[in-house]
Every structure is written in structure tokens, then in C-alpha cells.
C-alpha positions in Angstrom: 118.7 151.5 124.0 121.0 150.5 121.1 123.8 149.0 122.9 121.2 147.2 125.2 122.7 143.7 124.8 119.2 141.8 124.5 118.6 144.4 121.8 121.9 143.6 120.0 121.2 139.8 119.9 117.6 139.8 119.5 117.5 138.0 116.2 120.2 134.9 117.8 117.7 134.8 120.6 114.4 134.5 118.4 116.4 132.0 116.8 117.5 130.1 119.2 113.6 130.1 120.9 112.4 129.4 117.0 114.3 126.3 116.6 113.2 125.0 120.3 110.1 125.4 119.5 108.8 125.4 115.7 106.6 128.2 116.4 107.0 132.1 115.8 104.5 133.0 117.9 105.8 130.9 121.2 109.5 132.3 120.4 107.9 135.6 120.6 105.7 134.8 124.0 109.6 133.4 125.4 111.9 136.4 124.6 109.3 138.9 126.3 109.3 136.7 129.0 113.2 136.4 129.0 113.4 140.2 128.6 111.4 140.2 132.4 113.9 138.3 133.5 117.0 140.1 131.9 115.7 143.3 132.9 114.8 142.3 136.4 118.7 141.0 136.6 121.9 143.0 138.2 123.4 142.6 134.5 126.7 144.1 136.0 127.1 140.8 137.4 127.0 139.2 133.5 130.5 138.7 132.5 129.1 137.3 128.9 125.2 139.1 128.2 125.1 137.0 124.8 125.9 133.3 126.6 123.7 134.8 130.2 120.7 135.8 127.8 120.8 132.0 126.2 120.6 130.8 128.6 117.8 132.6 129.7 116.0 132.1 126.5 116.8 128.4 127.2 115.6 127.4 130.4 111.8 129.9 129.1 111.8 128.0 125.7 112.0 124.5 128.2 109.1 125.4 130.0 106.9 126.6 127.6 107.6 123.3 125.4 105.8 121.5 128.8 103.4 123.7 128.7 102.2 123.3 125.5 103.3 119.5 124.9 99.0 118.7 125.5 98.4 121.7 123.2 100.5 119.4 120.2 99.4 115.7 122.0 95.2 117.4 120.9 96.3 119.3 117.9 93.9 118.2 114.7 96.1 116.0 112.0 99.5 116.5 111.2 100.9 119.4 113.3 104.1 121.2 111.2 106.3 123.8 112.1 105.1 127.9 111.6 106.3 128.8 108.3 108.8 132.2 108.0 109.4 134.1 104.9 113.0 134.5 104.8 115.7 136.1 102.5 117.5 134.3 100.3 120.5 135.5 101.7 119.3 132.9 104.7 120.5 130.1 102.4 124.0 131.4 102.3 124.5 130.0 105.6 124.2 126.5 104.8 124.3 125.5 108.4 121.7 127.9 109.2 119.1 127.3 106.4 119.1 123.9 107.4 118.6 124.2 110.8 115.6 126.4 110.4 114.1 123.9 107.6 110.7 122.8 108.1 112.1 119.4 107.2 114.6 120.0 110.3 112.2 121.0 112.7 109.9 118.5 111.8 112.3 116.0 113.0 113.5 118.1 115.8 109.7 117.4 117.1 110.4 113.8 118.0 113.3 114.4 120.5 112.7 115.3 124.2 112.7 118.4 125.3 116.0 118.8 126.8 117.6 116.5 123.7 116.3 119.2 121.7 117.7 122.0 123.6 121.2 120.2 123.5 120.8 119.5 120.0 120.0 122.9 118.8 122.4 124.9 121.0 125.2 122.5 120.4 125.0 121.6 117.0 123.5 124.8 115.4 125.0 127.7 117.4 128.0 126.0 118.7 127.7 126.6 122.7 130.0 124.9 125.1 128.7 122.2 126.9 129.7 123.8 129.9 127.2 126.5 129.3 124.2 124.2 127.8 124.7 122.1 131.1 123.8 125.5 132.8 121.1 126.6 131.2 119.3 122.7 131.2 120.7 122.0 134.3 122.6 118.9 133.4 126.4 118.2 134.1 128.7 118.7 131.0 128.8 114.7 130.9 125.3 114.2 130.5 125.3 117.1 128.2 127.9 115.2 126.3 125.5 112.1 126.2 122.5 113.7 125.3 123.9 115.4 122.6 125.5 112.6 121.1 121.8 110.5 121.0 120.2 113.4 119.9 122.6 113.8 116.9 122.1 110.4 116.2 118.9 110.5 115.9 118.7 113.1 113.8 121.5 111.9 111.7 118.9 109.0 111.6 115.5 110.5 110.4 117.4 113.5 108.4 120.2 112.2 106.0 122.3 115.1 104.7 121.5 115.8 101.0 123.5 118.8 99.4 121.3 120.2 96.8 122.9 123.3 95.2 120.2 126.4 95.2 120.1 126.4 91.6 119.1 123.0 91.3 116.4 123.6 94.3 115.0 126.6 92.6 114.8 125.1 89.0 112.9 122.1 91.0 110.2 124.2 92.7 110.1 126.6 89.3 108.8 123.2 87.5 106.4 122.3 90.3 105.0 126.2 89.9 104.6 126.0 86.5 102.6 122.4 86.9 100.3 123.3 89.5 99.4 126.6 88.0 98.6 124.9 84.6 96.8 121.6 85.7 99.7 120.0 84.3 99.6 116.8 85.8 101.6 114.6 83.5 104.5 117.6 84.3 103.4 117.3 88.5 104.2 113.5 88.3 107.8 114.2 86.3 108.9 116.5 88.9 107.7 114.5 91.9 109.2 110.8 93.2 107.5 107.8 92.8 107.4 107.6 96.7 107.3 111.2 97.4 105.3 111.9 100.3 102.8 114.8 101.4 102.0 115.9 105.1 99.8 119.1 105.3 98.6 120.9 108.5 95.3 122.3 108.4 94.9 122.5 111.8 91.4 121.0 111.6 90.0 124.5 110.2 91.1 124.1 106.2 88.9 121.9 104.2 90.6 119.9 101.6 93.6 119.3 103.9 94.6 116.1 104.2 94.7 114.9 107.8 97.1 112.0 107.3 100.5 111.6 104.8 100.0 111.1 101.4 102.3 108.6 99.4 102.7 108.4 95.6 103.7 110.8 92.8 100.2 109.5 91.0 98.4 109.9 94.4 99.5 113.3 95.2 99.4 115.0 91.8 95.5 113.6 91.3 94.4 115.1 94.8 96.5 118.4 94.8 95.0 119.5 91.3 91.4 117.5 92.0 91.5 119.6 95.2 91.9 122.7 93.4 89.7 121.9 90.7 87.3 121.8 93.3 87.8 125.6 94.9 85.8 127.8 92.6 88.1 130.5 93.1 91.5 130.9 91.1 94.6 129.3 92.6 98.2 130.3 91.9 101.2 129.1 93.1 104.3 132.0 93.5 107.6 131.0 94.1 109.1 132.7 97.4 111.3 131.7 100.1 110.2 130.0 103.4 112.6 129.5 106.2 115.8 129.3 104.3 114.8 127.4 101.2 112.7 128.0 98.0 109.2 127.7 98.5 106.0 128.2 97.5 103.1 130.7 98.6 99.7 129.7 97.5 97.0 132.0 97.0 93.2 131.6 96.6 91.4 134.5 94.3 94.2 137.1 95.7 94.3 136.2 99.6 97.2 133.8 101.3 96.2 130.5 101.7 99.2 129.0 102.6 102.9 127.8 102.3 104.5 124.9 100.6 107.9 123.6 101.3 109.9 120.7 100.2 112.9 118.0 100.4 114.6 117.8 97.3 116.8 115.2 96.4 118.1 113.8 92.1 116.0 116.9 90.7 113.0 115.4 92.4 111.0 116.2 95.4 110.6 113.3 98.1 108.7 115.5 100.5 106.1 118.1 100.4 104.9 119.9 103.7 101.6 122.3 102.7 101.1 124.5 106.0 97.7 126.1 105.8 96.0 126.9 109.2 95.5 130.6 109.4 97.0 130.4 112.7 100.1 129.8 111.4 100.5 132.0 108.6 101.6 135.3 110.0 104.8 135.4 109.5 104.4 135.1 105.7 104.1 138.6 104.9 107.2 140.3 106.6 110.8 139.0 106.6 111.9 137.0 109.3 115.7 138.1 111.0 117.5 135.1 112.0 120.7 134.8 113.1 123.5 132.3 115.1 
């Protein structure tokens, strides 16, 4: 059904589940869950279906974050977010294309679970405490507080950076054109001097790097000695990864992973390289995302 109101805000939902947890796959696992549970209600008791079915998606996205907090506590070197091909129209809503950054989410990891939940429903989709404190099962007070640590703490780790899309795009074009030549004297130039590189292998990928890298001269000599090393072609294809210009790598053809950065003075000061299979699904096929 068309007018089925889960139907209609499917995409907010995913979204919302997406940001809680970092990972496409769980969102997915929570909205068929929360569709139980919105199917099982008497929905002509819901007044508001789009602030009843957060709140559903809430309180599933909660419990499966304690569920699979040992699942991250285990995981194999740096764990980072599932990357998501998006559109570039994703970028036109500032707010938006940040939230969903892998930079964001990154940081979003290091909250609690609930300071997450208060965070990303109150600062990204702009729901009244009096319905977050509902669907966390907090008072609107403590909602209040939680949501004013959790922005600070963000505020903290993430320092807003405006970087116009031209200037991000004419950043990553450079890095493209370096990496796929074996220019490294042009890597360096387009990289800080204390840029630094996390990749998530999952324990699966050789070459990844299980701990942060630090150093333009550092990075640029194991990126193209690393690919030096393949035996297979490498190139590097400028797409768009969760609301921001990105990279896809591929290895003689086949998808080897997704590269997204910080940008700051026509420079990139972080590099995330995602390349466990696992996470590389949702490379392929747009992802819908909406507030």
C-alpha cells in the first residue's frame, strides 16, 4: 500500500536507524523489525504515524546497538562506518550530508547509546524533546541534558569546516589523478603534513593498516608502495559516498573499496579507506535518505 505511512517515510526511518547505528545492514535488520511492530499496532490509535514510527525505529535501533556493542568491543582494527553511494543531490542538504559523513558517524561512535539517539534525533531531524524522552524513556529534562553533552562533545571532536563542493571535488579530483599515476610528489601536495589515515579491513584485507596512519610522507609512501605491491591494476574513480565526494577503488575491474575524506585549506586532514567485503554492499545502488 502506497499511503501505508511506514511506506511513505521509509527513507527518514532508514535514516534515522543509519545514523544510530553506522551500518546499512543493521538499519535494515531494525526497520523490518519495527515494521512487526507497526503492523502488529492498532495504528488508529496513532495521532502522528511519522513521530509513532520513530519512535519505534528508536527504541529497535537502542537495542540492537547493545546487542552488537561486543560484536564492535572484538571487531579486528579500526572499525568505520558502512559506506553508501549517495547522489550528489544528498549534499544539497548541508545539514544532512554532514550528518550522514563517515567523519560524523565516526564520532557519533564514541557517545553512549542513548546520547546518540538524543543527538541524532534532536540535532539532525529536529524532534521535540518531548517525543525523544518517549521513545528513550527519559524525561524531557534529562533529554535536555543529554543532548546538550552530547552536542558538546561532538562540537568537541568535529569542528565545523564549511568547504564549498567545488573546492571538495577539485580536492579529491587531485588525489585521483595522483594515486592513479604513482604520483607521489603530487599525493604529498594534496595531503596535510599531519593528515591522518584510518582504514577498516575488518581483519580479511591484506595491506590494510590495522592502526592510524600519521604523515603526508608516511601515507603517500605506503598507499602507492601498497599498490605497487598488488599485481593487478588499481584505479581510483571519483564517486560519491554518503553525501560527500569520494573515491571507489577498484582492483583489475572488481570493487575493492571506498575512500572518504575531511577536507579543510584545499588539503585533506583525514582519509577513512573502508575495505571489508562485508561492508561494501551498498556501493553499487543509490542509497535514499531523507529527514
Amino acid at each position: 500500500m502506497t499511503d501505508d505511512p511506514f511506506v511513505i517515510h521509509r527513507n527518514l526511518l532508514f535514516t534515522v536507524a543509519y545514523e544510530m547505528l553506522g551500518s546499512a545492514a543493521d538499519a535494515e535488520d531494525v526497520l523490518q523489525e519495527s515494521w512487526l511492530r507497526w503492523d502488529g499496532a492498532d495504528q488508529s490509535d496513532v495521532r502522528d504515524p511519522r513521530a509513532y514510527l520513530v519512535r519505534i525505529v528508536t527504541r529497535q535501533a537502542l537495542n540492537h546497538l547493545r546487542a552488537i556493542s561486543r560484536r564492535r568491543e572484538t571487531y579486528v582494527g579500526e572499525w568505520l562506518p558502512e559506506p553508501l553511494l549517495t547522489s550528489p543531490d544528498v549534499a544539497d542538504d548541508v545539514e544532512l550530508a554532514e550528518s550522514v559523513s563517515i567523519a560524523m558517524l565516526t564520532v557519533l561512535e564514541t557517545l553512549g547509546h542513548t546520547e546518540r539517539a538524543v543527538f541524532v534525533l534532536r540535532e539532525v531531524f529536529d524532534v521535540p524533546y518531548d517525543e525523544i524522552a518517549s521513545a528513550v524513556d527519559k524525561t524531557p529534562a534529562a533529554v535536555r541534558q543529554i543532548a546538550h553533552r552530547a552536542k558538546e562533545h561532538v562540537a568537541a571532536r568535529r569542528p565545523r569546516v564549511n568547504v564549498e563542493r567545488a573546492e571538495q571535488e577539485a580536492v579529491v579530483a587531485r588525489f585521483v589523478a595522483a594515486v592513479n599515476s604513482g604520483d607521489l610528489q603530487g599525493l604529498m601536495d594534496v595531503l596535510a603534513p599531519d593528515v591522518v589515515s584510518v582504514a577498516d579491513g575488518g581483519g580479511v584485507v591484506r595491506g590494510a593498516a590495522r592502526r592510524p596512519i600519521v604523515g603526508a610522507d608516511k601515507i603517500s609512501r605506503y598507499l602507492l608502495g601498497g599498490l605497487a605491491k598488488l599485481g593487478m591494476p588499481f584505479e581510483a574513480r571519483p564517486t560519491w559516498v554518503n553525501g560527500h565526494p569520494a573515491i571507489r577503488g577498484e582492483v583489475d575491474g572488481a570493487l575493492a573499496g571506498a575512500i572518504c575524506f575531511e577536507i579543510e585549506g584545499g588539503r585533506i586532514t583525514r582519509i577513512f579507506s573502508i575495505a571489508n567485503p562485508h561492508k561494501l554492499g551498498r556501493l553499487d545502488v543509490e542509497a535514499e535518505l531523507a529527514r
